[in-house]
N, C-alpha and C positions, 0 to 999 in steps of 0.2 A: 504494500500500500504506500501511496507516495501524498507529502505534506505538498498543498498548495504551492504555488511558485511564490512566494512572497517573501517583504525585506524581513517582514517579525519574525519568520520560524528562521532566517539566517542567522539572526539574532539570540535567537532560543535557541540553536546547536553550537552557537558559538561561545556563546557561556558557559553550556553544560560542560563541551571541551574542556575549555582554557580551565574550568575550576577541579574539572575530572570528576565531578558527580553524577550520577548516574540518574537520569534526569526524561519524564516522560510528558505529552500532553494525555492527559484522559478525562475519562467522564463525556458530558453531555458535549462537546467538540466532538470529539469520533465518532458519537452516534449520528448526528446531525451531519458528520461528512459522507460515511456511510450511505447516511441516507441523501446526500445530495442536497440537501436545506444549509444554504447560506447561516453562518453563524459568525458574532463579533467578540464572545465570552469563551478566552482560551483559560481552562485550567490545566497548571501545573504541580503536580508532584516529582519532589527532588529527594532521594536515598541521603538525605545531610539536612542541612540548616536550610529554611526557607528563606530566610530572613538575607542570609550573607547571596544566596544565586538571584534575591530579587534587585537585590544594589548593585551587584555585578552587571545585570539587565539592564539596568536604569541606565548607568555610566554610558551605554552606548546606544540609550535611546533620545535623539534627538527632540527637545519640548517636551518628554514625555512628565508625567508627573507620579511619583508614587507614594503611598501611604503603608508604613510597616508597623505592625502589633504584636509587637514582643511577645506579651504575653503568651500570645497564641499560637505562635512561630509564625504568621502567614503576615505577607504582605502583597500588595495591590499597584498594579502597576494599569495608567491609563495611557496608551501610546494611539495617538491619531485617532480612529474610532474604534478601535480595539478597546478590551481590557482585560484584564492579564491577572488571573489570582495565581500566588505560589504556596505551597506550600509544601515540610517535608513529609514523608511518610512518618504515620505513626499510626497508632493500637490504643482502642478506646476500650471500655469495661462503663458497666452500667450499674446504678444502682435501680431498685425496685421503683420507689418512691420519688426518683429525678430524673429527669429527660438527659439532665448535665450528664455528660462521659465525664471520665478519668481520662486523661490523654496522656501518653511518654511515646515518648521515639519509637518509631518501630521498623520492622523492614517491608520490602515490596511486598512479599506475604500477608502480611499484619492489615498494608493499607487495603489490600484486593479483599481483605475478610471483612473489614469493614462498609465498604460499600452495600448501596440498597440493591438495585436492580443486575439483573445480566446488563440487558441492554446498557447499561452506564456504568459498567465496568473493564471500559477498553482500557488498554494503554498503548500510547503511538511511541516509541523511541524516541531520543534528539540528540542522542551520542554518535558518533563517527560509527562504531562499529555494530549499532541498532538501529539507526535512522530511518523513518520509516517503516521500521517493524512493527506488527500491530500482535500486541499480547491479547489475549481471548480468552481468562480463566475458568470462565463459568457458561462457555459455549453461546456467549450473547448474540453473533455472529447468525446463530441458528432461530432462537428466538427473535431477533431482526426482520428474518427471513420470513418466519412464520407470523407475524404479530402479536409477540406473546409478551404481558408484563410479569416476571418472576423473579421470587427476592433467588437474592445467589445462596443462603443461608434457611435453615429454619426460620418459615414467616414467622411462628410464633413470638421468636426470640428477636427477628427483627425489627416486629412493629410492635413489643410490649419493651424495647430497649429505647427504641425512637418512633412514639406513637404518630408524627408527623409525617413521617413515611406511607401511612394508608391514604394521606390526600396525595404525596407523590403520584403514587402507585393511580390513583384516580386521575390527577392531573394528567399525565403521560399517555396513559389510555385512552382520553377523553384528543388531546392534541394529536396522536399519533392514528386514531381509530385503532388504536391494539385492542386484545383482550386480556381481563384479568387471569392468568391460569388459577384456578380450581383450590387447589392447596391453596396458594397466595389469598385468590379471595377467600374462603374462610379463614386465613388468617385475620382478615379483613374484620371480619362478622366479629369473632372471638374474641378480639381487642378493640373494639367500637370504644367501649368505653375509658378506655387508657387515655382518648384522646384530650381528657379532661386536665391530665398534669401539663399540657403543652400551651403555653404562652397564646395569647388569643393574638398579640401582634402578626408572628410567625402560620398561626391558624389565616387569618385576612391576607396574608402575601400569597398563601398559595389558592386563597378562593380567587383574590382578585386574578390572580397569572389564568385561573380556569377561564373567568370570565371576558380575561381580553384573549381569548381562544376564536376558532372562528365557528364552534358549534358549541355553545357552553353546555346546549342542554345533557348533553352527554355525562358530564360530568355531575349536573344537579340530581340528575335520576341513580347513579353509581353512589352518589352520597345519602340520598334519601335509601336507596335499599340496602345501603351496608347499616345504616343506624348511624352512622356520621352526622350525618344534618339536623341529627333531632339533638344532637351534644351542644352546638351551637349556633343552629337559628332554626327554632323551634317554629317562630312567626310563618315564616315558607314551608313548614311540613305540615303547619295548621291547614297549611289551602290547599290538603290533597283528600279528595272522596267529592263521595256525589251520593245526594240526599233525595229520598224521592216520597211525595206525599201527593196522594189523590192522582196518582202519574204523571205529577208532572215533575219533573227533573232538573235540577242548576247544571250545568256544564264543571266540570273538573278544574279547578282555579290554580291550582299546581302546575297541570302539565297544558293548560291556557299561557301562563304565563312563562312557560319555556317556548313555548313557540311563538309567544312575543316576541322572547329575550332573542330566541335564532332569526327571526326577523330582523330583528334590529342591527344584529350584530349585519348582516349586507346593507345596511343603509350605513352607518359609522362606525367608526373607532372609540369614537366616547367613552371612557369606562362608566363617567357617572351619569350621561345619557342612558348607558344600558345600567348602571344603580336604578336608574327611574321605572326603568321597565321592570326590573326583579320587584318593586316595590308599587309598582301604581295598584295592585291589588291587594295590599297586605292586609286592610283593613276588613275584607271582605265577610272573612268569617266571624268578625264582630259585627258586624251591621246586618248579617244574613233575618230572612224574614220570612214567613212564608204568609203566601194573602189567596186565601182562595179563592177568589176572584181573579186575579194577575198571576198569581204563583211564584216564585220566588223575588223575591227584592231585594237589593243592598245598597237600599237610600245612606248616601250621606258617608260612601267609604270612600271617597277621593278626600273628603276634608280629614274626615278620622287618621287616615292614611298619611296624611300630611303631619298630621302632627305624632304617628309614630315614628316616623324618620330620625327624628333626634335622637331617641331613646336603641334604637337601631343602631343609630350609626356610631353612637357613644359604647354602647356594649363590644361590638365589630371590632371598635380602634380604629373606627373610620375618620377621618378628618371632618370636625365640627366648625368647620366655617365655610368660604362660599361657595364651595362644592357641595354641602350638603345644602345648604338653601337652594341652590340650583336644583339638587333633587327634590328637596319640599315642596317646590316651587310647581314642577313640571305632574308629580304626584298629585299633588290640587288642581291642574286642570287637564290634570290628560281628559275629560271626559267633554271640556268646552267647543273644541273642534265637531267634535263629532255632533254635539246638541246643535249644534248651529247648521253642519246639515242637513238634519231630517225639518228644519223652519226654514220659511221663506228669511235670505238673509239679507239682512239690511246693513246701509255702511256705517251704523249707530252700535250696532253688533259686533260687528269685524274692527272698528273703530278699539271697542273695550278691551279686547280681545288685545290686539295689538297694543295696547298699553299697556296691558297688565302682566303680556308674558314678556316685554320690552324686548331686548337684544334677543331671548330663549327663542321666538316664538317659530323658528323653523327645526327647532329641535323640537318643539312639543308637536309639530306638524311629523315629523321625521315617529314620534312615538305614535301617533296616532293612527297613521298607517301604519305601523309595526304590530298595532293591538288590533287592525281588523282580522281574524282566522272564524271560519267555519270551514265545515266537510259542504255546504252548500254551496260551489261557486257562483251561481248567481248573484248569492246574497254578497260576497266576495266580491264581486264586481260595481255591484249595486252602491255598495259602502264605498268600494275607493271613485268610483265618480262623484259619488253628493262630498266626500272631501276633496277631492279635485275643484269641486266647485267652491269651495271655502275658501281652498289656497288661492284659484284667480281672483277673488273676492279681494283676500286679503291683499295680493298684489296689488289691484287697483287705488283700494284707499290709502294703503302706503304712498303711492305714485300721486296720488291728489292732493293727501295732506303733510307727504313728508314727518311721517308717524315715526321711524323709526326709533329716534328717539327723544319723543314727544312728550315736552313739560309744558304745563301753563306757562304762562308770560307773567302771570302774578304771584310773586310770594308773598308770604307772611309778614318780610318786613313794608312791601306795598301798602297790604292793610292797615300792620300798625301806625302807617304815616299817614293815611288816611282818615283813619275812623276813630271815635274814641271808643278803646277797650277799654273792659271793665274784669269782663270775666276771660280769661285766658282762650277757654276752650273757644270765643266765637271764633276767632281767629280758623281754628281747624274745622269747625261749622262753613264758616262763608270756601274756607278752598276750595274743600268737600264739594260743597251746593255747586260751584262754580265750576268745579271741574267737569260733574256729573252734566252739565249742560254744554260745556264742549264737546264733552265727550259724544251726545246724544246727538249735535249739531245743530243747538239751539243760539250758541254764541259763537261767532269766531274768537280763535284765540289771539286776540292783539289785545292791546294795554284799554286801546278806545273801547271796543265791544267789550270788555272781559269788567269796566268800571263803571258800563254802564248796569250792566245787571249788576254789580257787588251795591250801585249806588241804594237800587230798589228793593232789593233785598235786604239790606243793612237797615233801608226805613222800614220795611215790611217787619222786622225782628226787633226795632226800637232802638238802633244802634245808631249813635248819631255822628255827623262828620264832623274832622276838625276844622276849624277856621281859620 
């Protein structure tokens, strides 16, 4: 097997040389080469000191930048759009009660015992007399071949030593379309609950890595039938079944909202666009109803929903700032597009609309079509024309009113120069009132029209002008 023609791996042999350590790339670089998927994350393991072959690296990388952690022997080297982790071999031991290894030195044996999978248990040579040798201990080559994810060790032992490994193991299979082998998944099953002593930060990296996937649902439904997703986010396991009274039936809000989320993911990249979609129906099974007349209902879970997001995002270790408001944001109205087209719409509609989702509002278009699915295509067709027809709507009055990002022309301190307060709040009464008639298209927004209604209103409410 031969290393890419590039100046980094001249680099990387050339160091192993000159120091005489015995020194390989492996892991998820060789699988990915293997398989032909462009990759920029080279790992290094070195039979010595990580620390001394990553400064040796450094010295002859041009701009490159690196960061060393003593502690841990490994050091990180960023060269051009590469990144380069080193470290040397060693032998980890586990206790019961901690995810933490015991780490010391070990040899190329030690480091191959330690890894998770075949698959990510290559090692490529970088010495003069291995270069380009591709080490195979655990036959990954084969399971490669066949699409197979298997620990190289007793699953047991593997994923009750490092319970973080059953989302690998999910991850990989979900990104690669592999399959769990059989042993491996019950190991899966039998350690669900180990997954408890692992760090919820390290748990959210490897959901988010699922969900910037290009088929997440893969992965949601691997997590929901191993017991994994009821450890931590119980919210999304809530919204699987299907309830049936007088026959009539809800739709399945679990695997609805996977086929959102796979929708979504061919329209963008977003991760917290697609947050919105894993989330636009969380509230569901709180709000659920049954009216026998109508038959099932769930008034009122876009707002409920919105305001579980915090609570969500904050358990996750998701970022509580304007990324999750962007998802509160889009959660509250993914339902607005689509109400707008089963009415006749008017540009008083399309108007609020575009106000209220401001910059968002081609993403909440972008969810909206991601959340139409039925097995009835017609109805499929049906729905994405009456939102088609929204979206040219909403082009239009952008293009008329220059909405995009659209503020009164009156603030607060207009008012207070104008009128005498008394009570704080009229001040947010008269915007409010004022906006609502822009908005509606009863005032333009200039200073002249926008004071002449505050004038008549302010008399109308007893609020008098200053002199």
């Amino acid at each position: 097997m031969s290393f890419p023609k590039l100046e980094i791996f001249k680099l990387l042999a050339e160091t192993a040389n000159e120091l005489e350590i015995k020194s390989y790339v492996v892991g998820g670089y060789v699988r990915d080469l293997l398989l032909k998927i462009p990759s920029k994350d080279i790992d290094i393991v070195v039979i010595g000191s990580g620390v001394d072959f990553a400064q040796a690296l450094h010295q002859k990388m041009d701009g490159a930048s690196i960061s060393v952690f003593k502690n841990f022997g490994t050091a990180q080297i960023k060269y051009e759009d590469y990144i380069v982790e080193i470290i040397g071999a060693r032998k980890e031991s586990y206790r019961r009660d901690s995810r933490k290894p015991l780490v010391e030195d070990g040899t190329l044996e030690d480091d191959q015992n330690r890894r998770d999978f075949t698959v990510n248990s290559f090692y490529l040579g970088l010495n003069s007399d291995n270069y380009g040798v591709l080490e195979d201990p655990f036959d990954g080559i084969q399971d490669l071949n066949n699409g197979i994810i298997r620990t190289n060790t007793d699953p047991d032992k593997t994923f009750s030593d490092d319970p973080l490994r059953m989302l690998r193991a999910i991850r990989f299979a979900a990104r690669f379309n592999f399959t769990i082998e059989e042993k491996t998944w019950n190991g899966i099953l039998d350690n669900a609950h180990r997954i408890g002593i692992v760090s919820q930060e390290r748990i959210t990296d490897e959901l988010n890595s699922m969900i910037r996937g290009d088929k997440p649902s893969i992965a949601f439904k691997l997590m929901f039938d191993s017991g994994l997703l009821h450890y931590f986010f119980p919210e999304m396991v809530e919204l699987q079944g299907v309830e049936t009274i007088d026959g009539k039936s809800h739709k399945d809000n679990f695997y609805h909202t996977l086929q959102v989320l796979d929708q979504l993911c061919q329209l963008s990249e977003n991760i917290w666009l697609r947050w919105a979609a894993i989330l636009h129906d969380i509230a569901k099974p709180a709000t659920k109803r049954f009216d026998p007349k109508v038959g099932w209902t769930f008034h009122g879970h876009e707002d409920r929903g919105s305001r579980m997001v915090k609570g969500i995002f904050r358990r996750l270790r998701l970022p509580l700032d304007e990324k999750m408001k962007y998802v509160q944001k889009l959660v509250a109205m993914h339902l607005r597009p689509i109400v707008l087209s089963k009415d006749i719409v008017t540009d008083s509609a399309v108007r609020r609309l575009i106000v209220e989702a401001g910059n968002d509002v081609d993403d909440l278009l972008l969810l909206c079509r991601a959340d139409i699915t039925s097995k009835n295509q017609f109805k499929v067709k049906r729905h994405i024309e009456n939102l088609q027809k929204v979206e040219q709507k909403i082009q239009e009055v952008r293009e008329k009113d220059e909405l995009r990002n659209w503020q009164p022309v009156i603030t607060g301190n207009h008012i207070k120069g104008r009128y005498m307060i008394v009570n704080p709040r009229d001040i947010g009464m008269l915007k409010l009132e004022l906006r609502e008639a822009i908005l509606s298209g009863e005032v333009k927004n200039t200073l002249d029209d926008s004071f002449k209604f505050l004038d008549l209103l302010a008399a109308e409410k007893g609020i008098e002008r200053k002199k």
